[in-house]
Wavefront OBJ file of the C-alpha trace (Angstrom):
o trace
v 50.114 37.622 85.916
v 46.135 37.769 84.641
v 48.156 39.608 80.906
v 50.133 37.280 80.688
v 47.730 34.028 81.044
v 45.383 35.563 78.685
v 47.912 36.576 76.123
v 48.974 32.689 76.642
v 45.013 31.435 75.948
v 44.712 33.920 73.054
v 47.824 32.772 70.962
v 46.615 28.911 71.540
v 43.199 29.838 70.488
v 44.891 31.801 67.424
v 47.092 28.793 66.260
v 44.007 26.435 67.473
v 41.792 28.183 64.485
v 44.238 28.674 62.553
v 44.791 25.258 61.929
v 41.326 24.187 62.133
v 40.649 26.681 59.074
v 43.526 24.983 57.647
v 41.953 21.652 57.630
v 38.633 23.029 56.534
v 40.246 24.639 53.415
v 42.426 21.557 52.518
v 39.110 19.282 53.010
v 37.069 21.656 50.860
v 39.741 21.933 48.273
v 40.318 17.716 48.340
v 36.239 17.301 48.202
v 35.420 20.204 45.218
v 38.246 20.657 43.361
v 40.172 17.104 43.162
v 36.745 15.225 44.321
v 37.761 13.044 47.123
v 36.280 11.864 50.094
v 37.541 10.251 53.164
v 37.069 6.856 52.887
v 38.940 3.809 54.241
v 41.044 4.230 51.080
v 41.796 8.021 51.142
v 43.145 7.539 47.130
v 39.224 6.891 46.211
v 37.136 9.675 45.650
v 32.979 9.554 45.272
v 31.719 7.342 42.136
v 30.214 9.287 39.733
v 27.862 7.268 37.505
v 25.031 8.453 35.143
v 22.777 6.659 32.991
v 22.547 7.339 29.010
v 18.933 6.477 27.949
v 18.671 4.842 24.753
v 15.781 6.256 22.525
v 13.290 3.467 21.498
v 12.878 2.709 17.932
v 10.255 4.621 15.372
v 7.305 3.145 13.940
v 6.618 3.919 10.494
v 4.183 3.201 7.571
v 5.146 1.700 4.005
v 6.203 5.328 3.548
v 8.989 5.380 5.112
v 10.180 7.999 7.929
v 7.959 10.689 6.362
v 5.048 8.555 7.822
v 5.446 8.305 11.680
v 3.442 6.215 13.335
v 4.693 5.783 16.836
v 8.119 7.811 18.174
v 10.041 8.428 20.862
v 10.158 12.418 21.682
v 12.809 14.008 24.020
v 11.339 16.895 26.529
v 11.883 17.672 30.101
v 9.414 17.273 32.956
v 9.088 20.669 35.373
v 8.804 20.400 38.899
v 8.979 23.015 41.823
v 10.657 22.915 45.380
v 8.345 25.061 47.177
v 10.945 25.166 50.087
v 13.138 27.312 48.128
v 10.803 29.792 47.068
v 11.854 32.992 48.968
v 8.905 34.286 52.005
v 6.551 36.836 49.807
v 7.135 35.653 46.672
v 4.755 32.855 45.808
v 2.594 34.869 43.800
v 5.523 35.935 41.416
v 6.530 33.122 41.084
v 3.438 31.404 40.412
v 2.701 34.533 37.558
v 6.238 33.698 35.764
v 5.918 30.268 35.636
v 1.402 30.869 34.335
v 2.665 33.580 31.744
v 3.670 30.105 29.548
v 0.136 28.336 28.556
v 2.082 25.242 28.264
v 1.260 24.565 32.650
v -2.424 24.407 33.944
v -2.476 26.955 36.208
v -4.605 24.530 39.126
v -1.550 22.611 38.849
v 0.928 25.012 39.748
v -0.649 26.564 42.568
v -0.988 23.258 44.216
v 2.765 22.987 43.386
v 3.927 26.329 44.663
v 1.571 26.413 47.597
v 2.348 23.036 48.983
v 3.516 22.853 52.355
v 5.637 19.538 52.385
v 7.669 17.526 49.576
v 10.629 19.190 47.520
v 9.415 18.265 44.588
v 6.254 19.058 43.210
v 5.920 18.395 38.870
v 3.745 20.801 36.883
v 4.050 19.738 33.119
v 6.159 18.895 30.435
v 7.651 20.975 27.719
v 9.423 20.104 24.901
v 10.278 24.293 24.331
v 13.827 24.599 24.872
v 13.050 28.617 25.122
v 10.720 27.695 28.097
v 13.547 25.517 29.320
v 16.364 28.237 29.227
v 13.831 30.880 30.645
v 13.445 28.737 34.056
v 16.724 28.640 34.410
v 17.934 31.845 34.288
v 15.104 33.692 35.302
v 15.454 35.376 38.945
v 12.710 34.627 40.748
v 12.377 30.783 39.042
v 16.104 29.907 38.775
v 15.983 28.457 42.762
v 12.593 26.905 43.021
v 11.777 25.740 39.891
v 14.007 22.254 38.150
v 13.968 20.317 35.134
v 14.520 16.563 34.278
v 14.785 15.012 31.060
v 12.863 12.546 30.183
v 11.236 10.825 26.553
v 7.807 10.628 25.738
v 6.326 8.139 23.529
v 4.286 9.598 20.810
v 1.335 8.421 18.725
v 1.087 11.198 15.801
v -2.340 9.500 14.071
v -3.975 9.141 17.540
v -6.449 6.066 17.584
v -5.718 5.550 13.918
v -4.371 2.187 13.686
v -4.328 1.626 17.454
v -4.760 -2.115 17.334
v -1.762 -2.760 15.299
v 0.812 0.134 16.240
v -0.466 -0.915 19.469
v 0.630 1.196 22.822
v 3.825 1.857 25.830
v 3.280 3.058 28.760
v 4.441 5.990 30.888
v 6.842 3.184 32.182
v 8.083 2.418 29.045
v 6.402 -1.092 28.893
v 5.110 -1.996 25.321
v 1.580 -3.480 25.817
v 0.270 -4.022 22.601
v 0.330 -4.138 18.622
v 3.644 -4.080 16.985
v 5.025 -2.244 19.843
v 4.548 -5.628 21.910
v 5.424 -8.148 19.127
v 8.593 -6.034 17.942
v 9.955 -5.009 21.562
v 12.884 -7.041 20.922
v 14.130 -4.775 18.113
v 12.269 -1.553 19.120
v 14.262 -1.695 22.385
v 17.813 -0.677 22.536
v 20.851 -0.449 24.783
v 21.624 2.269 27.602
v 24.592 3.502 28.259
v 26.512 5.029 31.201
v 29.128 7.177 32.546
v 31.406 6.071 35.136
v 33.832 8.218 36.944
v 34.332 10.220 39.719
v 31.972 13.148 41.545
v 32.273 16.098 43.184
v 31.001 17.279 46.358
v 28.075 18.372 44.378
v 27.436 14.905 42.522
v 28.476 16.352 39.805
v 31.285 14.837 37.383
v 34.650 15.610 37.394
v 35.047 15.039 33.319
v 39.153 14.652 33.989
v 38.391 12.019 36.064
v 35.999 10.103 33.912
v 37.265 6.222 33.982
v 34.368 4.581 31.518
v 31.939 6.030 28.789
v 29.511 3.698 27.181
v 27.189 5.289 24.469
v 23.913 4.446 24.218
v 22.564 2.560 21.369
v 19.102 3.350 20.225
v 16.273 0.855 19.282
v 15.764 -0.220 15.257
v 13.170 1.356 13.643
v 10.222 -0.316 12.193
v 8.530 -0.214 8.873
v 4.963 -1.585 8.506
v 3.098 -2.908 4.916
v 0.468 -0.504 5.879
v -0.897 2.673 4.314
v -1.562 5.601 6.829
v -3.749 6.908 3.509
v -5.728 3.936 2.564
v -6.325 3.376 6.757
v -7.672 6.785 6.567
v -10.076 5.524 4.049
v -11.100 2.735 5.949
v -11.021 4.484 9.083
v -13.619 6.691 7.805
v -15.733 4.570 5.962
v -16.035 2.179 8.971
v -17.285 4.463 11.577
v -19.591 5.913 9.090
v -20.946 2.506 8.581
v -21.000 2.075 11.948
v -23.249 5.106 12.555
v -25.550 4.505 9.796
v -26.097 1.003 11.008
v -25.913 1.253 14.720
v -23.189 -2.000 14.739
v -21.847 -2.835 17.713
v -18.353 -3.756 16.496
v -16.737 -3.702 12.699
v -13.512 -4.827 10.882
v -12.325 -4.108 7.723
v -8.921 -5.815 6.127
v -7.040 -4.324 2.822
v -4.920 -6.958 0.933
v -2.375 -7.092 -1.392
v -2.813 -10.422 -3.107
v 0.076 -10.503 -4.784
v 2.376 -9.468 -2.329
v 0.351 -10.907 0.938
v 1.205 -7.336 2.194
v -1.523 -5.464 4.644
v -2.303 -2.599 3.641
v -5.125 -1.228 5.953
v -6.808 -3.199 9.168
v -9.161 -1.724 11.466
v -11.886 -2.365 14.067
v -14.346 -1.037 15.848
v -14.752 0.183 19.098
v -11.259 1.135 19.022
v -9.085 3.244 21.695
v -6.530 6.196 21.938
v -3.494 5.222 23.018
v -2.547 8.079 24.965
v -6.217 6.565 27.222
v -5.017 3.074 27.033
v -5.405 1.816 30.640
v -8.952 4.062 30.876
v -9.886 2.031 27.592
v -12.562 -0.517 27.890
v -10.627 -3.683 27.410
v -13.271 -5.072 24.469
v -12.123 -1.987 22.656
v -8.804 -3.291 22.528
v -9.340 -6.423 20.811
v -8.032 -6.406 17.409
v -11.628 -8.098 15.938
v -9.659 -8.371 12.452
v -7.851 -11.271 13.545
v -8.754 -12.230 16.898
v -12.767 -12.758 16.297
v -13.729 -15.774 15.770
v -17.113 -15.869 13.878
v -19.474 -17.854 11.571
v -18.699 -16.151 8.069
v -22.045 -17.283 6.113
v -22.457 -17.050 2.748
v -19.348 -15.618 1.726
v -17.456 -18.859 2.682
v -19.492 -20.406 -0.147
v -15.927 -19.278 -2.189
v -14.130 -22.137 -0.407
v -17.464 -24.567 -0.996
v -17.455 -23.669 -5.195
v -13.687 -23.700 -5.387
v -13.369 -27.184 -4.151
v -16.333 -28.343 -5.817
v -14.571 -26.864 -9.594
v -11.054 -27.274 -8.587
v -11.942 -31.847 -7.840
v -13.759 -31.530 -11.352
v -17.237 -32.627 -10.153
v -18.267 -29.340 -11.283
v -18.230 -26.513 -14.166
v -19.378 -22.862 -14.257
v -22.451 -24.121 -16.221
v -23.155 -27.669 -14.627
v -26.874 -27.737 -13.757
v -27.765 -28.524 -10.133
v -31.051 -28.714 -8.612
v -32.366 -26.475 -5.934
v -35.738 -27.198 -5.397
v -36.878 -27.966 -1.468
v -35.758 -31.429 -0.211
v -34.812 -32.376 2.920
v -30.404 -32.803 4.186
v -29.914 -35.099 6.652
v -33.845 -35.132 7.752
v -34.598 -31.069 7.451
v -35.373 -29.019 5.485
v -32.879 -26.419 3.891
v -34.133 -22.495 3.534
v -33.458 -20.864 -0.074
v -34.376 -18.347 -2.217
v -33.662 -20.375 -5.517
v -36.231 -22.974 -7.293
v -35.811 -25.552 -10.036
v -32.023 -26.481 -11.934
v -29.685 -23.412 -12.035
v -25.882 -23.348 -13.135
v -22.960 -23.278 -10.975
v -22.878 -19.672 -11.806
v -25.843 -18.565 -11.111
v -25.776 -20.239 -7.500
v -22.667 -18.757 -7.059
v -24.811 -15.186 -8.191
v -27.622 -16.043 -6.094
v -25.928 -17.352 -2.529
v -27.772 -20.854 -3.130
v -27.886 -22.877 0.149
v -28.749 -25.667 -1.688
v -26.331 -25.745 -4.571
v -23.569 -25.076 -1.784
v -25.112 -28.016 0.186
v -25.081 -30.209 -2.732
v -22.013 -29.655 -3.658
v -20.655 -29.715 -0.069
v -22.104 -33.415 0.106
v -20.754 -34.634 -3.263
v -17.276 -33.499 -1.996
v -17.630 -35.430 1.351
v -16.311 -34.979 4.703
v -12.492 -35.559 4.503
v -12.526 -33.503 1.204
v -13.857 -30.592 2.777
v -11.456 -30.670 5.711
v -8.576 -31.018 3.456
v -9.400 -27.844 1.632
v -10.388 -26.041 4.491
v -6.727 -26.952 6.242
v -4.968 -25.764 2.778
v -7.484 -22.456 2.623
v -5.483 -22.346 6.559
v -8.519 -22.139 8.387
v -8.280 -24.068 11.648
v -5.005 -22.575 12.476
v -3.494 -19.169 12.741
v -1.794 -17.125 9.771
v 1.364 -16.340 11.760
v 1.114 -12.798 11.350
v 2.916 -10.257 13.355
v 0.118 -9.362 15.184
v -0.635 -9.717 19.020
v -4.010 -11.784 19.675
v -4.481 -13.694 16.217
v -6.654 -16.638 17.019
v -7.408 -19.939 14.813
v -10.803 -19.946 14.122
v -12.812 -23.115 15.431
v -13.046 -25.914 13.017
v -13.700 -29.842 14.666
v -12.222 -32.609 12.752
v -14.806 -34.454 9.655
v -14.841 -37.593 11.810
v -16.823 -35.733 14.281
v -19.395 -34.155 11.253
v -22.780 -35.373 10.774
v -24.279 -35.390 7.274
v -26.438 -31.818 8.598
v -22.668 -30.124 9.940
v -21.301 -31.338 6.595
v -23.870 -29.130 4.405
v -24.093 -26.586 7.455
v -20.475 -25.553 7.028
v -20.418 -25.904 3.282
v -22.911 -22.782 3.514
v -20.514 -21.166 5.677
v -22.165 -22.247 9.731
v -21.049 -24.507 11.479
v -17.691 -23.132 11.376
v -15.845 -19.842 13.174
v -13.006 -18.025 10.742
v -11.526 -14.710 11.382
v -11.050 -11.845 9.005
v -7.521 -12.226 8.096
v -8.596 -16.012 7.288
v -11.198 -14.999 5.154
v -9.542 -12.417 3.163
v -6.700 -14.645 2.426
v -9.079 -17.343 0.771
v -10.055 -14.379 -1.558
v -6.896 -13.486 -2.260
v -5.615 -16.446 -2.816
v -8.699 -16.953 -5.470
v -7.225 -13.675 -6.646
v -3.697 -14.060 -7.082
v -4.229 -17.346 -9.480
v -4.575 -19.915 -6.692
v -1.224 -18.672 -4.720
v -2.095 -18.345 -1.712
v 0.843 -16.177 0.232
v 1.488 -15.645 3.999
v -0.082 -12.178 5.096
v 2.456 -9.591 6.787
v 2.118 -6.467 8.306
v 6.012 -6.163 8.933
v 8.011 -5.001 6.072
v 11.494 -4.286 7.230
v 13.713 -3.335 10.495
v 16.110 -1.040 10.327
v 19.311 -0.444 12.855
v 19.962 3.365 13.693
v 22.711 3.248 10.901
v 20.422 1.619 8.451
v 21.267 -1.570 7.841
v 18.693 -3.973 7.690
v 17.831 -6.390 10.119
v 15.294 -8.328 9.973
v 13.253 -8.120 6.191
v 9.523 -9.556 5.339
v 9.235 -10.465 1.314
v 6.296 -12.320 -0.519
v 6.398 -16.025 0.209
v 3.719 -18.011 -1.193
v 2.497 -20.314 0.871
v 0.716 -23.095 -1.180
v -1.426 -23.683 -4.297
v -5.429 -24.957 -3.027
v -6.289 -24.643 -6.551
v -5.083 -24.348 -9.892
v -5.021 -21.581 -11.871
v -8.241 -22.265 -14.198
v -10.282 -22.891 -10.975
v -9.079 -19.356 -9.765
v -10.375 -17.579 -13.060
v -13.418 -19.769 -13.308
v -14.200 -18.896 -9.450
v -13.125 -15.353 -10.117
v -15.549 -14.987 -12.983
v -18.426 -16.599 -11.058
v -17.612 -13.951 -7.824
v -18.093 -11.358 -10.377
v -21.490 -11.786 -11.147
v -22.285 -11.120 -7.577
v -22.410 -7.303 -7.974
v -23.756 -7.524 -11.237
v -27.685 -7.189 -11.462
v -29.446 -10.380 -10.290
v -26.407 -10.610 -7.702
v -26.513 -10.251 -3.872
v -23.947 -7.531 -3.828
v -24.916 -5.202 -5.833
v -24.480 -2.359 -3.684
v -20.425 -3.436 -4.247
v -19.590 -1.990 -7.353
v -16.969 0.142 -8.013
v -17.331 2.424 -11.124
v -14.666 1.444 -14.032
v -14.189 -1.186 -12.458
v -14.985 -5.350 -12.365
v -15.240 -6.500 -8.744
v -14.911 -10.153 -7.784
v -16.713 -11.007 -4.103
v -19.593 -12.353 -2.237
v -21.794 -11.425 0.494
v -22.820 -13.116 3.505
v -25.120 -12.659 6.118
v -24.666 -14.882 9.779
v -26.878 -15.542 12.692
v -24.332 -14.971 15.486
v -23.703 -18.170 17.991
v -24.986 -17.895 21.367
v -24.834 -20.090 24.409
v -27.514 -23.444 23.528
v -28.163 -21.866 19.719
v -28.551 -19.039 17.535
v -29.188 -15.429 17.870
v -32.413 -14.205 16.441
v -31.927 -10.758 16.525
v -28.082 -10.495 15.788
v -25.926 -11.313 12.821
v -22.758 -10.580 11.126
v -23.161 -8.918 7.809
v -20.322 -9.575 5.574
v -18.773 -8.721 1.727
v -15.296 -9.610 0.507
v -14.019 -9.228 -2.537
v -11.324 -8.144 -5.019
v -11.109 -6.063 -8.540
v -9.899 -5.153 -10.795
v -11.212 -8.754 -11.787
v -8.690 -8.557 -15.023
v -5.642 -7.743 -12.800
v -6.922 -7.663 -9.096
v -5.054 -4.885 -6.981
v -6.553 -5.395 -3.619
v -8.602 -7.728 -1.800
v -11.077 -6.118 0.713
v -13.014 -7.765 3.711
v -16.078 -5.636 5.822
v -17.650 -7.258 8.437
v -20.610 -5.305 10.637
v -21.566 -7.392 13.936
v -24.963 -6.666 15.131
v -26.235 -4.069 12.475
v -30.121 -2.872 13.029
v -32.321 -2.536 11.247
v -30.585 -3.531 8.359
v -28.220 -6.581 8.790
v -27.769 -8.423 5.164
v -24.505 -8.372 3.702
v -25.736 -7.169 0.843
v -27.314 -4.313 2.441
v -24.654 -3.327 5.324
v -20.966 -4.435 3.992
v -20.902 -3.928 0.629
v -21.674 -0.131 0.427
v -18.866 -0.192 2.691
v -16.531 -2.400 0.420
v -17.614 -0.196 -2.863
v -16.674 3.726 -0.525
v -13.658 2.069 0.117
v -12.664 -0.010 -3.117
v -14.024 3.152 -5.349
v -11.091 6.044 -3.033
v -8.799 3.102 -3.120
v -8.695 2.691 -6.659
v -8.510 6.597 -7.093
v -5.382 7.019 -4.643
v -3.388 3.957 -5.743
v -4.643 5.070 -9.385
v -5.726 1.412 -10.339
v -6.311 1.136 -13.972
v -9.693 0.287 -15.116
v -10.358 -3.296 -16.019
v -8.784 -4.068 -19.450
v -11.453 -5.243 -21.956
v -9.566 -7.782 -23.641
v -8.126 -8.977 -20.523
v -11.719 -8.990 -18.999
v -13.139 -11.062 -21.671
v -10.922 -13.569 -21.485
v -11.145 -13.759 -17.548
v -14.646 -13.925 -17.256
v -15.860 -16.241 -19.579
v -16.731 -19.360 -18.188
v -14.125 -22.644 -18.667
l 1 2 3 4 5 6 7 8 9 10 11 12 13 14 15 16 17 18 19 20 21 22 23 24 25 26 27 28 29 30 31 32 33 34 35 36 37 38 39 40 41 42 43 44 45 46 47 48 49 50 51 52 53 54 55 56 57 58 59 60 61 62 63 64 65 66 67 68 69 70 71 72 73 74 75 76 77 78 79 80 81 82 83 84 85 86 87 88 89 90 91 92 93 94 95 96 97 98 99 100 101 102 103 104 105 106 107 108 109 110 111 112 113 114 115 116 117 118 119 120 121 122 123 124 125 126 127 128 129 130 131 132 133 134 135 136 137 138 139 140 141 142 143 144 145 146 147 148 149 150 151 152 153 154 155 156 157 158 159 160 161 162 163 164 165 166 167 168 169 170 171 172 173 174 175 176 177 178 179 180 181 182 183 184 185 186 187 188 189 190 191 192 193 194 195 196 197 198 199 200 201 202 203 204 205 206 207 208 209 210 211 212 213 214 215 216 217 218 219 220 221 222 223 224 225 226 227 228 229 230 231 232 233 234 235 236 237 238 239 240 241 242 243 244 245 246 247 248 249 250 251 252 253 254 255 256 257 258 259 260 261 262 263 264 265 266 267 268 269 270 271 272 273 274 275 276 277 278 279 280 281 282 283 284 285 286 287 288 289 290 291 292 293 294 295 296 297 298 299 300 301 302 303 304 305 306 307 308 309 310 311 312 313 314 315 316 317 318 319 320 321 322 323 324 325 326 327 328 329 330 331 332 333 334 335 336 337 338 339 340 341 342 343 344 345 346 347 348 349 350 351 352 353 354 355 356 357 358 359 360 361 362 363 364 365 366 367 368 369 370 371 372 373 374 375 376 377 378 379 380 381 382 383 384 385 386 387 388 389 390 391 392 393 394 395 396 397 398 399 400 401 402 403 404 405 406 407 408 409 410 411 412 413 414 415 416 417 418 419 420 421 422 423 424 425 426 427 428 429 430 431 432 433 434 435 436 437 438 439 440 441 442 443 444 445 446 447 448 449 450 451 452 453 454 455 456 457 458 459 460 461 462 463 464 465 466 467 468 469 470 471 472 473 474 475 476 477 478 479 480 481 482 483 484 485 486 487 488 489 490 491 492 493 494 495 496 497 498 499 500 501 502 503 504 505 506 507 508 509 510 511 512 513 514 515 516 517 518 519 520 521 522 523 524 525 526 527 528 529 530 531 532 533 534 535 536 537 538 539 540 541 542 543 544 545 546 547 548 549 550 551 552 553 554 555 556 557 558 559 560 561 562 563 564 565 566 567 568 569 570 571 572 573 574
């Protein structure tokens, strides 16, 4: 009776686990080999979907893709799950992973030791051969994962920080071009949808949608990785020598408009960006606003030939008198040309002339020089300068800004007046941007020279351009400017910075801009030193600067010396 009951329970129990080991296997086989689930609709299996990162556009010089100055670069992060790390091993573990210098060794142990979390990251690699290791090596294979990720890369460092400009870990642009040019730099995910496996994994026969990425346009930039290297230099050596607390320097095509070069000091690394001090992020080149000095006489003398109430060798007075009830500091006596003044930065020449072209005169060619407003450039930061309307100017502000105070400008401003005297009296829009380029190519969005207006005609550009070039010549403030071989076409200037109720008395801008070759100028160069000591005259400070940089310019770019006929004919006075 007992045999028999138990041979009863003992077949149920059979068939009982039989068919539970039936259902197991059929689930198994519906979940990892056809990837279903249950679900309230048993036809639906589990969604698969994966993300295709799209890789962010390059940044490149006027050299094209040879010259990178900002790229996106593919490697793949490291972590370890110290909960699958088998009891004993930690220290194997931790010597296979160490025997690769590419991990800091603190970091690991902290990773393999750790006593909660699965995932613990040690590095990034972009070694395949590291990679491929980790995954098949025995003791790493289990504990030890990989993710893909990109990695935005600044090849040049700090060089040309402020107008590459930075993105974060995120992938946030912040800054520069990488800010102003997201739009285009930006491109398109993709994504796989489909359906999984019990292991999330995807069942490719069962893929329903694939979307391919599309990756970010690549953008070209006017600028010279070579000639910022010359600048780069020549600033912080300037900057050393004359213990300045901040310094810009701006290379111009006058022709073309095009930057070639713009830099300032402090500067940052974007790879430190959010340790930077935030002053070292301002681009000074174009977001400063200062009072230029003496070298925005240009503007005062152009206006003063280009009305005709003036020639190269018109007489005017300079002995003391009083403007608007005081008395005007200067270096220069008795009746001097046009020329000379121009030669020997006369405050009162400039002032004279300043009053004979009267309020609303000056304002008009200070709007067509653009000052008062901002260039447009593709920069982040650019500011307008501060200019108040001529029905607000005394007789004193009149003369005050015709010697360059009075007034704030910022570099880019200033460079453009230059080049504008330069290229004839064409004054064309500055760029930094050259061209954008889709992953296939094709162009999308394309800079080209567009001159902007005429402020003066062509004689009063070669009359002012001869005038400029006595300034390096002996007798001249700038003599510390020249460039051997070579004419050069600028002014100095020297300003008391503006503080709150006045005037500094211990700090000034030093300034020289400039251009040459004066027969067929090339490039237009600003230098600006804020707070130099002990030294501070433009003269002194910027122009040693302008002449390292004009002089290795002129040798890369291999400038030809000034032509003599050419010369004689441009600086000769009209």
């Amino acid at each position: 009776m007992h045999a028999a009951r138990y041979k009863f329970w003992i077949i149920v129990f059979g068939l009982s686990a039989t068919l539970m080991f039936a259902a197991v296997g059929s689930r198994l086989y519906d979940i990892q080999i056809r990837g279903n689930i249950v679900t309230d609709d048993p036809t639906k299996g589990m969604e698969y979907r994966e993300v295709l990162p799209a890789r962010r556009g390059g940044i490149y010089d006027r050299g094209g893709k040879s010259h990178p100055l900002a790229m996106s670069v593919p490697l793949w992060k490291i972590f370890v799950d110290p909960g699958m790390i088998e009891d004993g091993r930690h220290g194997d573990v931790m010597r296979e992973i160490c025997k690769y210098s590419a991990f800091d060794e603190s970091k690991v142990l902290a990773a393999v030791m750790a006593e909660k979390g699965r995932y613990h990251p040690i590095g990034e690699t972009i070694d395949r051969l590291i990679v491929d290791d980790f995954a098949t090596n025995s003791v790493l294979k289990r504990c030890v994962g990989k993710e893909k990720i990109t990695r935005r890369n600044y090849p040049l460092g700090s060089q040309m920080s402020h107008v590459v400009g930075v993105v974060n870990s995120a992938g946030e642009a912040l800054d520069g071009i990488e800010k102003v040019m997201d739009e285009y730099l930006t491109g398109t995910n993709g994504y796989i949808r489909g359906v999984a496996s019990a292991k999330r994994r995807e069942i490719v026969a069962k893929r329903e949608e694939h979307v391919p990425a599309v990756d970010g346009c690549d953008v070209f930039l006017t600028l010279d990785q070579n000639i910022q290297y010359i600048v780069e230099n020549a600033l912080d050596e300037a900057m050393t020598n004359f213990n300045a607390r901040a310094g810009w320097v701006i290379v111009q095509n006058p022709r073309t408009g095009e930057i070639l070069a713009m830099a300032s000091r402090p500067n940052f690394d974007p790879r430190n960006y959010g340790r930077s001090d935030p002053e070292s992020r301002w681009n000074r080149a174009i977001f400063t606003n200062y009072e230029p000095g003496s070298v925005m006489k240009a503007l005062t003398f152009s206006a003063g030939l280009n009305e005709g109430l003036f020639k190269t060798n018109s007489l005017i007075n300079c002995d003391p008198v009083l403007y608007a009830g005081r008395p005007l500091q200067d270096h220069v006596r008795g009746d001097i040309t046009t020329t000379m003044a121009v030669q020997k930065s006369s405050n009162r020449a400039s002032s004279r002339i300043a009053m004979a072209l009267g309020r609303q005169r000056m304002e008009d060619y200070l709007g067509k020089f653009g000052f008062g407003k901002k260039t447009g450039i593709q920069l982040m930061g650019e500011s307008t300068g501060i200019q108040d309307p001529a029905k607000k100017w005394g007789d004193l502000r009149l003369i005050r800004i015709g010697i360059g105070q009075g007034i704030s400008v910022t570099g880019l401003q200033l460079v453009s007046l230059y080049s504008t005297i330069a290229n004839g009296g064409n004054m064309m829009r500055p760029y930094v941007v050259s061209q954008v380029l889709d992953p296939n190519g094709a162009i999308v969005f394309e800079n080209t020279p567009v001159r902007i207006s005429a402020p003066i005609s062509e004689k009063t550009a070669r009359d002012m351009a001869f005038m400029l070039g006595t300034v390096p010549e002996a007798g001249g403030t700038g003599r510390r400017a020249k460039i051997p071989g070579y004419r050069v076409a600028g002014k100095t200037g020297t300003a008391q910075m503006a503080i709150p109720g006045g005037y500094s008395s211990t700090d000034y801008i030093g300034s020289f801009c400039g251009f040459f070759p004066v027969s067929n100028p090339q490039v237009t160069i600003l230098v600006s030193l804020e707070a130099p000591r002990p030294n501070y005259h433009g003269g002194t400070v910027a122009a040693p600067v302008f002449s390292k940089i004009g002089s290795a310019i002129a040798s890369y770019l291999e400038i030809p010396p000034d032509d003599p006929e050419a010369l004689t004919y441009a600086t000769r006075p009209f």
